[in-house]
DRENKELO-645133 format. One line per 8 residues: their letters; for each residue x, y, z of C-alpha. Coordinates in nm, 3 decimals. Example, Ala and Ser with C-alpha at 12.3 -4.5 7.8 and 13.67 -1.06 7.14 Angstrom:
AS = 1.230:-0.450:0.780 | 1.367:-0.106:0.714 .
//
This chain:
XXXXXXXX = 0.831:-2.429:-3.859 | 0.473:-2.354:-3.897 | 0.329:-2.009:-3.746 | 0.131:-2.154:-3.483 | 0.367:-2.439:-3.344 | 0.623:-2.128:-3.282 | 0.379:-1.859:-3.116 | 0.070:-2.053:-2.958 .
XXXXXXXX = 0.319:-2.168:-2.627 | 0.457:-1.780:-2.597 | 0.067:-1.660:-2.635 | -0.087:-1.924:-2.412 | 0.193:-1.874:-2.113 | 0.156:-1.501:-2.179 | -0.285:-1.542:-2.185 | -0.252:-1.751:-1.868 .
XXXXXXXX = 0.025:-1.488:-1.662 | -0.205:-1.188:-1.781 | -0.540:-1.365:-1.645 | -0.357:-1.464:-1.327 | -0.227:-1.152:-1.258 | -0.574:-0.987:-1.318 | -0.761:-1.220:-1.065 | -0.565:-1.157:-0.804 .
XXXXXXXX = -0.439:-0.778:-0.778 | -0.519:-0.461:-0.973 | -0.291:-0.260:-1.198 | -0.327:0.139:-1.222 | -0.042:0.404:-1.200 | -0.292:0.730:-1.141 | 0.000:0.883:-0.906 | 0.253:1.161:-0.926 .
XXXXXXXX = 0.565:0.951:-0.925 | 0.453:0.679:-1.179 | 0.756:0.660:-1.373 | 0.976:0.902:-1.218 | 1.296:0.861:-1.005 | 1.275:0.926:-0.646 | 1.467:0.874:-0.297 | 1.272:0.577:-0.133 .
XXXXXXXX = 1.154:0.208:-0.149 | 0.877:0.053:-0.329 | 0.701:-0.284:-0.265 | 0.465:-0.466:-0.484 | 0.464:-0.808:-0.205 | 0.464:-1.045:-0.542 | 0.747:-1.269:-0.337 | 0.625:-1.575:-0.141 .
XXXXXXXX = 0.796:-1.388:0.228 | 0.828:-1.032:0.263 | 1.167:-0.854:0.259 | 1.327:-0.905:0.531 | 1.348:-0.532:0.574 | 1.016:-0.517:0.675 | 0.946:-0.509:1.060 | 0.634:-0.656:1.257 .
XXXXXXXX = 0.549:-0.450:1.536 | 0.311:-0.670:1.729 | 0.207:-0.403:2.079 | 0.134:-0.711:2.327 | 0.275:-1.036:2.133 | -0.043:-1.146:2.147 | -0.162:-1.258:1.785 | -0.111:-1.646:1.752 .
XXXXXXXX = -0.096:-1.587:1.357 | 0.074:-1.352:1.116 | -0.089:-0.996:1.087 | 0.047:-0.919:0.719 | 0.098:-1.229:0.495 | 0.161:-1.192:0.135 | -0.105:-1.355:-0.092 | -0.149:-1.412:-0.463 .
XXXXXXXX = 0.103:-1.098:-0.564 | -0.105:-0.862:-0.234 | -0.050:-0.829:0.118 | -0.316:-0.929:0.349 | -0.361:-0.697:0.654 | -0.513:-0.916:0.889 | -0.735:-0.895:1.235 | -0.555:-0.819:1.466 .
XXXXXXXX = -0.546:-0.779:1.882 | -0.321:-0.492:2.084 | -0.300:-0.185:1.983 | -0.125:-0.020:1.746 | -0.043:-0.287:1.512 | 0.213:-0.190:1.242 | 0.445:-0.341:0.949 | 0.746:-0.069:0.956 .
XXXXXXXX = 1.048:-0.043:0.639 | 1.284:-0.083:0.862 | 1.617:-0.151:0.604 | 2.012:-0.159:0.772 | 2.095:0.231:0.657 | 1.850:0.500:0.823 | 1.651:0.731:0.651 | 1.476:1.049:0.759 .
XXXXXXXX = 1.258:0.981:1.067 | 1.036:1.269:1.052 | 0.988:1.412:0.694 | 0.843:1.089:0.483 | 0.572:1.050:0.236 | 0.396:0.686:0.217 | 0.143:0.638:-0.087 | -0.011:0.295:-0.083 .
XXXXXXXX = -0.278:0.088:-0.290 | -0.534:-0.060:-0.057 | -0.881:-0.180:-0.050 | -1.112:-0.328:0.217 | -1.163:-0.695:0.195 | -1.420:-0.741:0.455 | -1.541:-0.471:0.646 | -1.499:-0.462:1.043 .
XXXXXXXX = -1.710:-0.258:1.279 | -1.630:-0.065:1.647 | -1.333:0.110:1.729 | -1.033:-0.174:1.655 | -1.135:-0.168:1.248 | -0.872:0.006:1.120 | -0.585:-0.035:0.826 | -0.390:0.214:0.607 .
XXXXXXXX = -0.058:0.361:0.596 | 0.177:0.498:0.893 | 0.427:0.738:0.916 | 0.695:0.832:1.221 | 0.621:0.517:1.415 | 0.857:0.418:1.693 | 1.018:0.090:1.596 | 1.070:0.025:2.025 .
XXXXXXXX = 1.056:0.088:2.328 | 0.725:0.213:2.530 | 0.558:0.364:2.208 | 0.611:0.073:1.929 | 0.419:0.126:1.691 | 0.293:0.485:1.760 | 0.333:0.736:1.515 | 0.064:0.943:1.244 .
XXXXXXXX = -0.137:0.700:1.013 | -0.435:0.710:0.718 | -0.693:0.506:0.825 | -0.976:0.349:0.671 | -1.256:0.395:0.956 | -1.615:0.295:0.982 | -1.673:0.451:1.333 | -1.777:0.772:1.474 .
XXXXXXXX = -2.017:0.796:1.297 | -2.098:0.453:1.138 | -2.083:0.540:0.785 | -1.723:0.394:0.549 | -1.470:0.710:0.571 | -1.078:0.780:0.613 | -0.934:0.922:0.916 | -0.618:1.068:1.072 .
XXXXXXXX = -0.451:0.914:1.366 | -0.179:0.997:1.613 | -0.179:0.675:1.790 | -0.244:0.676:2.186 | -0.297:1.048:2.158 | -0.582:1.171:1.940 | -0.773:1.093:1.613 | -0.779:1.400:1.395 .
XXXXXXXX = -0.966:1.511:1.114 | -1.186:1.298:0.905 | -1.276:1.285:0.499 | -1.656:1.353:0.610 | -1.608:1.670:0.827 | -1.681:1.977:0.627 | -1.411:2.112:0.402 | -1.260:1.754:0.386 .
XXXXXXXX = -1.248:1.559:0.112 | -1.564:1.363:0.147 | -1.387:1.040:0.075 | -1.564:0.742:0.165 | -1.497:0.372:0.081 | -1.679:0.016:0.004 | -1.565:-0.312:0.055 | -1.355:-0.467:-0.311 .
XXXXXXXX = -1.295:-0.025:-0.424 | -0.920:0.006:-0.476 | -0.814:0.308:-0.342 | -0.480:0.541:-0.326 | -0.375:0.671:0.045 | -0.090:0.889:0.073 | 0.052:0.999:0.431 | 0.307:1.297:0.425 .
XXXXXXXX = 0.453:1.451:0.750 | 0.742:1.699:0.812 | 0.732:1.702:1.164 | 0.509:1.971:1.257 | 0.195:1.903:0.998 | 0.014:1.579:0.864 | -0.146:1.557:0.563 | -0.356:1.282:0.425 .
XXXXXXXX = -0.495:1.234:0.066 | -0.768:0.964:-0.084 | -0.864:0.937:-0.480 | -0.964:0.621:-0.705 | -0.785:0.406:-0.802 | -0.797:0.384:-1.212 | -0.679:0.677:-1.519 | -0.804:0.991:-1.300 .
XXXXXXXX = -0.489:1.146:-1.238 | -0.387:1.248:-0.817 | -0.577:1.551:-0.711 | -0.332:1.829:-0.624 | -0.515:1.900:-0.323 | -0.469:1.700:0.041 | -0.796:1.596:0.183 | -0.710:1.667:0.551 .
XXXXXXXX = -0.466:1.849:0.737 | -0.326:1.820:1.096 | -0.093:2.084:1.296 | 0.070:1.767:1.492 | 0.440:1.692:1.639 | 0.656:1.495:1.851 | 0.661:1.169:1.633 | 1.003:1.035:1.494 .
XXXXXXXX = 1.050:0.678:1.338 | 0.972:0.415:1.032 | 0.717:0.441:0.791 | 0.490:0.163:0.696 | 0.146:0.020:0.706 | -0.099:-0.062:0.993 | -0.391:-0.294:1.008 | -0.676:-0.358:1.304 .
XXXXXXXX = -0.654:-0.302:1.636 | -0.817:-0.430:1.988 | -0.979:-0.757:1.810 | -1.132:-0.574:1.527 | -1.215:-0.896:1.235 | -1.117:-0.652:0.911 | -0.916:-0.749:0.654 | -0.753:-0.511:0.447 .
XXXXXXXX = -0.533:-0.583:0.102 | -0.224:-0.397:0.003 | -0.132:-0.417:-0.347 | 0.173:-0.146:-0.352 | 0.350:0.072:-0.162 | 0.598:0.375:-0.207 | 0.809:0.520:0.089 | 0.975:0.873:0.041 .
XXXXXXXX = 1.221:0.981:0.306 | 1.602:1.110:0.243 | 1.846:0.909:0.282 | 1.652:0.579:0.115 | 1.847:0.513:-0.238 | 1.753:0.599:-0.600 | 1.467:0.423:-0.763 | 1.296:0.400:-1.059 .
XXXXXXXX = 0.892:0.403:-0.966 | 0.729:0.134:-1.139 | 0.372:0.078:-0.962 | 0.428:-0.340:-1.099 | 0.745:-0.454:-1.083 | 0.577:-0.780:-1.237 | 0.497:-0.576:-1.572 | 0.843:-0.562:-1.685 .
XXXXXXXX = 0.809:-0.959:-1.680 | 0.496:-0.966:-1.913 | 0.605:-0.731:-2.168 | 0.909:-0.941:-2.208 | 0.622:-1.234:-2.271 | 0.466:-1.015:-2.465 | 0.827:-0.943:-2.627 | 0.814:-1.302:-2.721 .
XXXXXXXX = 0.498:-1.370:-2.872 | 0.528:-1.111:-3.074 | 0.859:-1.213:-3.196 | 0.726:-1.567:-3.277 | 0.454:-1.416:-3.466 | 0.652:-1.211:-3.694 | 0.901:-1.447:-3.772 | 0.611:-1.701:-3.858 .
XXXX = 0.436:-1.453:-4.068 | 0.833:-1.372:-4.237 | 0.817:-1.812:-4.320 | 0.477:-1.805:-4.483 .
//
């Protein structure tokens, strides 16, 4: 069989997976756990539905459409009414409700304004009752002041410290940046941390730091608030907590299927070049 005839299908399906994937979400692995194994859940949203794991918390049933919607291997994080507004891992066996560490990829897909623009990860959110949906998050902000930064929150209580205060990390954002957001909490302290997405590896350092308690639940993600038009994108997520099961990290899930595309071209290519 001539070289080409074998190869060109495996190379074109491989050229056209690989340009598909690019257009639509971003690839980088510039975290600590990249490859490692870990207690916790991971979620890269390339399904048509989300797992069914996943839990809406919706504070006022009163958004007509869905607030997170996967799209083209992302999750959207959509505008949103009520307040807080929260998608919680939520799977049958219980994990640790108060130490957890959430590290998400996010970016901004059209800016909001005012108080209700909001989106980032959560941590120790009630799941029911008269708090759903409170608990600590990371938030992209672009509110008091006006100018794009990232912001603690312990919903219905208090926003804390921001990445423009002095001594923070100075983090700000634009609309399309990719960005890393991990929330940890143990309870007493939260700690948030911002850095670029791309080859820079994670800072060791935490960008801001709050002496906050009295928050137990699921951790997840949150998007707007109080009719704020934002729309955030989520391209992966990684939850830490005991009592989650043993994973391998792998920031694409996806990636194991190209490299077995890749697998194949390859193999047509040699065994043409071996028939020449």
């Amino acid at each position: 069989m001539p070289r080409h005839l074998f190869c060109a299908p495996a190379l074109a399906l491989l050229a056209a997976v690989l340009s598909a994937r690019a257009a639509n979400a971003a690839w980088f692995s510039n975290f600590n756990e990249a490859g490692t194994t870990v207690n916790g859940y991971q979620d890269d949203f390339s399904g048509a539905t989300l797992d069914p794991a996943w839990l809406e918390v919706d504070v006022g049933n009163n958004d007509p459409n869905p607030m997170f919607v996967p799209s083209s291997s992302m999750l959207l994080m959509n505008p949103a009414q009520g307040d807080p507004n929260k998608l919680l891992y939520n799977p049958a066996t219980p994990y640790n409700n108060t130490n957890q560490n959430v590290l998400a990829l996010v970016r901004v897909a059209r800016a909001g304004s005012g108080d209700g623009f909001r989106g980032g990860v959560s941590a120790a959110s009630a799941a029911t009752g008269a708090t759903a949906g409170q608990g600590f998050n990371l938030h992209f902000r672009n509110h008091d002041p006006v100018n794009p930064h990232l912001r603690l929150l312990d919903d219905a209580r208090a926003w804390g410290p921001r990445t423009i205060d002095a001594g923070a990390g100075g983090d700000t954002w634009a609309a399309g940046e990719w960005k890393w957001l991990r929330l940890v909490t143990n309870g007493t302290t939260v700690q948030g941390k911002i850095w670029e997405a791309g080859t820079t590896p994670e800072p060791a350092a935490f960008d801001v730091t709050w002496t906050r308690g009295g928050r137990t639940g699921l951790a997840g993600l949150a998007t707007n608030s109080l009719g704020a038009t934002g729309i955030l994108e989520v391209d992966y997520v990684l939850i830490q907590a005991a009592g989650l099961p043993s994973i391998q990290v792998v920031p694409e899930p996806a990636a194991a299927g190209l490299l077995a595309l890749a697998s194949v071209a390859l193999l047509a290519r040699s065994r043409g070049a071996a028939r020449r």
